[in-house]
Each structure stands twice: as C-alpha cells, then as structure tokens.
C-alpha positions in Angstrom: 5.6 9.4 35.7 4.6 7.9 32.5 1.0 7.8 30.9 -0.2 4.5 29.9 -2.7 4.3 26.9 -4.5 1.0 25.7 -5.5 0.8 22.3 -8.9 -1.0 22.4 -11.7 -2.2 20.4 -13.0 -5.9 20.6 -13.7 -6.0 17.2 -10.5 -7.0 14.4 -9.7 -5.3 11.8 -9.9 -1.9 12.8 -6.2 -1.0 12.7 -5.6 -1.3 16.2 -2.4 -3.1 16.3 -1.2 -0.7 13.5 -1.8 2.6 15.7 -0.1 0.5 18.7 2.9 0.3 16.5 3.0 3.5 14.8 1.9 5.6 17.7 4.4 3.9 19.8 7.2 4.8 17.5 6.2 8.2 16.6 6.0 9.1 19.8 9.5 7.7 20.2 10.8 9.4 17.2 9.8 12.6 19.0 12.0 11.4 21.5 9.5 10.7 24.6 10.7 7.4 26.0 8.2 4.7 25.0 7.2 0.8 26.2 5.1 -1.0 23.8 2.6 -3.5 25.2 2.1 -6.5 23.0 -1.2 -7.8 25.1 -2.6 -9.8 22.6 -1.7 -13.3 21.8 -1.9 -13.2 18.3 1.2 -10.8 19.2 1.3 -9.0 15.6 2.1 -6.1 18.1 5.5 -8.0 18.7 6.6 -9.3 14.8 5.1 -6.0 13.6 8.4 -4.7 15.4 10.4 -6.9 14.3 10.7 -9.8 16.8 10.1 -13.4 15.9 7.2 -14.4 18.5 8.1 -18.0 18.5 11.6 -17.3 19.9 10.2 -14.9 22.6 11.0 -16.9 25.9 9.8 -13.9 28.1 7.0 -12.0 27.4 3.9 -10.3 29.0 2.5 -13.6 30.0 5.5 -14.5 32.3 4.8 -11.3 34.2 1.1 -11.6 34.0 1.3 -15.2 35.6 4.2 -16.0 36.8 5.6 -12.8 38.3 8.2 -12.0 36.4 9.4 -8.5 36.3 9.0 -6.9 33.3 12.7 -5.5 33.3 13.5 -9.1 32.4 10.9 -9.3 29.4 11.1 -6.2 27.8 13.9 -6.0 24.4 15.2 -2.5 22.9 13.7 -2.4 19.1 15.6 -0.7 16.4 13.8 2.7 17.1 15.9 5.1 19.3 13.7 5.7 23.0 11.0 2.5 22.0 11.7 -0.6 24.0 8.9 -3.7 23.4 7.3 -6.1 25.8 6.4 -9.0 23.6 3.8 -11.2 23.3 3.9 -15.5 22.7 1.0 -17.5 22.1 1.1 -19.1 25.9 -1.0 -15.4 26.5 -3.7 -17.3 25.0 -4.2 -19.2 27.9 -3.3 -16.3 30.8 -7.1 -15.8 31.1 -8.0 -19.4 32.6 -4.9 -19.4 34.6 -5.4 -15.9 36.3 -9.3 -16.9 37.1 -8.0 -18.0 40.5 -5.4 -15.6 41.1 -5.8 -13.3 43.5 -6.4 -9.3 42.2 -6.7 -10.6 38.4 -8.2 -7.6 37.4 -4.8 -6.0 38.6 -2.4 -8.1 37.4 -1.1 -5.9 34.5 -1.6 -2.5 37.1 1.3 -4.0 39.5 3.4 -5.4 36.4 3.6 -1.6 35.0 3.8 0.3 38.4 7.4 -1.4 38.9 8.3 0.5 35.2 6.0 3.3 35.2 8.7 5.8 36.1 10.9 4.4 33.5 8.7 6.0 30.4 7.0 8.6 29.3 4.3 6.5 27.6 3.4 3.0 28.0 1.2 1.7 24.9 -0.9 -1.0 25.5 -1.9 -2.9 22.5 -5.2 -5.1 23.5 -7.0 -8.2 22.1 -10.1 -7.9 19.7 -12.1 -8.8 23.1 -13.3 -7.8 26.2 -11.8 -10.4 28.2 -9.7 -10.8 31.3 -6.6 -9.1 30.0 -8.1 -6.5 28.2 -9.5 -6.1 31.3 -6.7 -5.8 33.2 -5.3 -3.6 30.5 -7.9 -1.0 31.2 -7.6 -1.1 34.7 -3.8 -0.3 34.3 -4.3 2.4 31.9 -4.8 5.9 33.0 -6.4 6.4 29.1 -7.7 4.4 26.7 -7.6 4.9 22.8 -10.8 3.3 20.2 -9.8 3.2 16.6 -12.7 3.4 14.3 -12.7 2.6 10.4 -14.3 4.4 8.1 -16.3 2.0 6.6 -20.1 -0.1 6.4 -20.7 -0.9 10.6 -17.8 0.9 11.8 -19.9 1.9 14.8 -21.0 -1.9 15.6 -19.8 -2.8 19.0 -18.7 0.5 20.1 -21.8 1.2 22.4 -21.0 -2.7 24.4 -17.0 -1.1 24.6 -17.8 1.9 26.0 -20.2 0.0 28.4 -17.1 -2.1 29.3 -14.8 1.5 30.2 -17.7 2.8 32.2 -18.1 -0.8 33.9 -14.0 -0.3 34.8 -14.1 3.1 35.6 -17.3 2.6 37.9 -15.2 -0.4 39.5 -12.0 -1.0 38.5 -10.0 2.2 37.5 -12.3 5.5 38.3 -9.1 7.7 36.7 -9.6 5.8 33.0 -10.3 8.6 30.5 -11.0 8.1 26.7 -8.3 9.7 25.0 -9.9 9.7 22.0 -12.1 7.9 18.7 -9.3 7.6 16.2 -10.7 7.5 12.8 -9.0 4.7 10.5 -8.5 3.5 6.8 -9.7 6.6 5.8 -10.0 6.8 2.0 -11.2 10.7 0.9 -12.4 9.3 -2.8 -15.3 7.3 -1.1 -18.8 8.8 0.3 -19.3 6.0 2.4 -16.0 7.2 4.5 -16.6 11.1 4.8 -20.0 9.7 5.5 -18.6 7.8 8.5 -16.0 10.8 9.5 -19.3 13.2 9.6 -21.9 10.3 11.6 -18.9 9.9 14.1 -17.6 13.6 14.9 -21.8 14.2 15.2 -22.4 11.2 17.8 -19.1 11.8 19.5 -18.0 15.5 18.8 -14.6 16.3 21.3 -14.0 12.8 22.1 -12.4 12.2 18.6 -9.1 13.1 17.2 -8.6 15.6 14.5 -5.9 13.5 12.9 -7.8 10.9 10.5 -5.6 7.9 9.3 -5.9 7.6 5.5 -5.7 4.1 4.1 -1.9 4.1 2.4 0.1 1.4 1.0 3.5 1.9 2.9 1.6 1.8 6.0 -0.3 -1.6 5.6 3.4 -3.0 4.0 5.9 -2.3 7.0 4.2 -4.6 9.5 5.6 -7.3 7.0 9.3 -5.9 7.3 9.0 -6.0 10.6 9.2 -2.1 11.0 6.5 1.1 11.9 6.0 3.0 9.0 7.9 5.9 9.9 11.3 3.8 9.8 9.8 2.4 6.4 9.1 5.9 4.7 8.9 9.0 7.0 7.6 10.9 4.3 4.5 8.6 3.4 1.0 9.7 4.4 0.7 6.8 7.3 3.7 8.2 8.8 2.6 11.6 8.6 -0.5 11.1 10.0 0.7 9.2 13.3 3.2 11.9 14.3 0.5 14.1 13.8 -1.7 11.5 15.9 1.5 11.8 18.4 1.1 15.3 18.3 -2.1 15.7 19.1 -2.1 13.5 22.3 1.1 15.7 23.3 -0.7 18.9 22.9 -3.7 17.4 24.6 -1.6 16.3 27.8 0.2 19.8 27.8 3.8 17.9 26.0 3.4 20.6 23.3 2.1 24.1 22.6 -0.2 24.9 19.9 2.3 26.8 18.1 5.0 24.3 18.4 2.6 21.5 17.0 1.9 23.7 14.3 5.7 24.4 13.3 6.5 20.5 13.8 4.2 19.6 11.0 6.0 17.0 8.4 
C-alpha cells in the first residue's frame, strides 16, 4: 500500500511546488512507483511536468466534484514509474461546490483509496492555504511535508499550520505524521540563512530533514521546460539534493538501509 505525502505550507513562495515535482520524480527515478497530486489550482504542479493546464479536460477537480475515478484523470509523464494527476483552473472553485457535499473533508481520502495500491507514493502538492482542499489533502495523507526557506520570516505562519495538522489529526485523520521541516533556498554564503538553518533545527530538532535544498539555477529553470530537475541536469546540486531528500524519507520509512543510502550518494 502506498504512502501518501502532502507538501504543505499556506504561505507562497516557499518552494513547495518545486519539492512536489522534484521529490516526486526522484523518488521515481529510484524506481518506486509514484502519483503526483497537482491540488492547487494555480496547477504549476501540472506545467511544471510538462502538461499544458489549459488542455487538461480531466483533472483532480473532476474526481473531487464530480466523481470521477482518477484512473480516468491521471497521464504517464516522461519520467519512467511517475504518472500525474493534473490540475485546471475549475479547482478554484471546488471549495464552494464541495461546501454541501456530503464528507467534504473526505473527498480526496475516497478519490486515492481506489489507487492507493497502485503506488508506492502518492505526492500531494497543496495550495498556499488552509482551505477546504488542503484540507482534504491532509485528511488523505498518512504524512505531511512543510518546506521552510531560509530567509527574513521563514517561520511566519508555521505555528497557525501546525495548529491546522493537530486540528486534522485531533478530528479528521488521527494517523497524519509530519514527515519532516524541509529547509529551502538555502544559500551557504549568507548569515541570515545558516542563521535560519540553526533557529529551526533548535525550535524543531528531529522533525527536520538533514537534506537542506540549496538555492541553484538549474533547479529554478526546469519548471520552465516543463521537466524536474533531475531530467534537466542529474548532476546539478538541486538534483542532488532531492534524491538525497528521496533518500532520506526511504530510510526513514525502512525503503533503505543506512549503508545503502550512504553508497547511493550522487
């Protein structure tokens, strides 16, 4: 059965949409079967990939609100073992039109236990809110992931996000688990982010990853040729850090020994 992970932080620019992407594929490239979740209608998640939004007729907010099964929503990208469940800009409007549906809150939870089985990880990429479908992204997850930059108020917010998980876990989904804090746009020739890598692992010690992701060019450029970074240079330092990234979350779940994570470093 597969393990679903959202990426989550309400507020933009944090790289979440980049770590749905590139964890996605890295994960893929290492040959676990992967669904990425394009949950927000902005759907960068979805061109990011390679797909043209505006010719996406089905797409998460079929299944979300009209009961569509995903089977008939979900394309093969270019990336061996990662298969895409796009987003459209109708998604901004799933919200109001799940208010009066019944189990809202669980609306993504039934979509993904059809497909569960299907993959070894489902990533979820979420909205910069905490509305219905982010929701209902949590309450699907079994895990959610909060990417963190390393710069001036990267902590703003986080306390009313992890008031939202504990609100779902009390409520909603008592399995959810943080995964982990990812630390982003790292750049090691600034104070002001080793000053931010040192404030975080001392408010949040275990709870956040060991792989930092360093600010790099290659990474911020493939989104605009419609491929992760890893297809766009494997040997870059964004790729590099989100197989490590995959590699961590492997060895965390018991995927992959110490030693062997060790050995498989690019």
């Amino acid at each position: 059965m597969g393990k679903i992970i959202a990426i989550a932080n309400q507020k933009g620019g944090v790289g979440k949409t980049t770590t749905a992407i590139n964890l996605a594929a890295s994960l893929a490239v290492l040959e676990y079967k992967t669904l990425l979740i394009d949950a927000d209608p902005q759907a960068n998640s979805t061109s990011g990939i390679g797909f043209d939004p505006r010719e996406i007729k089905t797409s998460v907010y079929e299944c979300l609100v009209n009961d569509l099964a995903p089977h008939d929503a979900i394309r093969q990208t270019e990336t061996p073992h990662l298969d895409l469940l796009p987003a459209h800009i109708d998604l901004v409007g799933a919200e109001i039109e799940m208010i009066n549906l019944n189990e809202r809150e669980y609306r993504m939870k039934n979509v993904l236990d059809t497909i569960k089985n299907d993959y070894d990880f489902i990533i979820i990429d979420c909205s910069p809110s905490l509305g219905l479908i982010t929701i209902n992204a949590l309450t699907a997850s079994d895990s959610v992931i909060i990417p963190v930059q390393c710069e001036y108020f990267a902590l703003e917010g986080l306390g009313k996000l992890l008031n939202t998980i504990k609100i779902v876990q009390n409520r909603l989904n008592t399995e959810l688990e943080i995964e982990g804090i990812l630390l982003t746009m790292y750049d090691v020739r600034l104070r002001l982010s080793n000053q931010v890598v040192e404030e975080v692992r001392t408010h949040f010690t275990d709870l956040v990853f060991d792989t930092i992701i360093q600010r790099n060019t290659r990474l911020s450029e493939a989104p605009s040729y419609g491929i992760s970074v890893i297809m766009h240079d494997a040997s870059c330092k964004g790729a590099i850090n989100y197989l490590n990234l995959a590699r961590e979350i492997l060895q965390k779940n018991g995927l992959l020994s110490v030693e062997n994570k060790e050995s498989a470093t690019v």
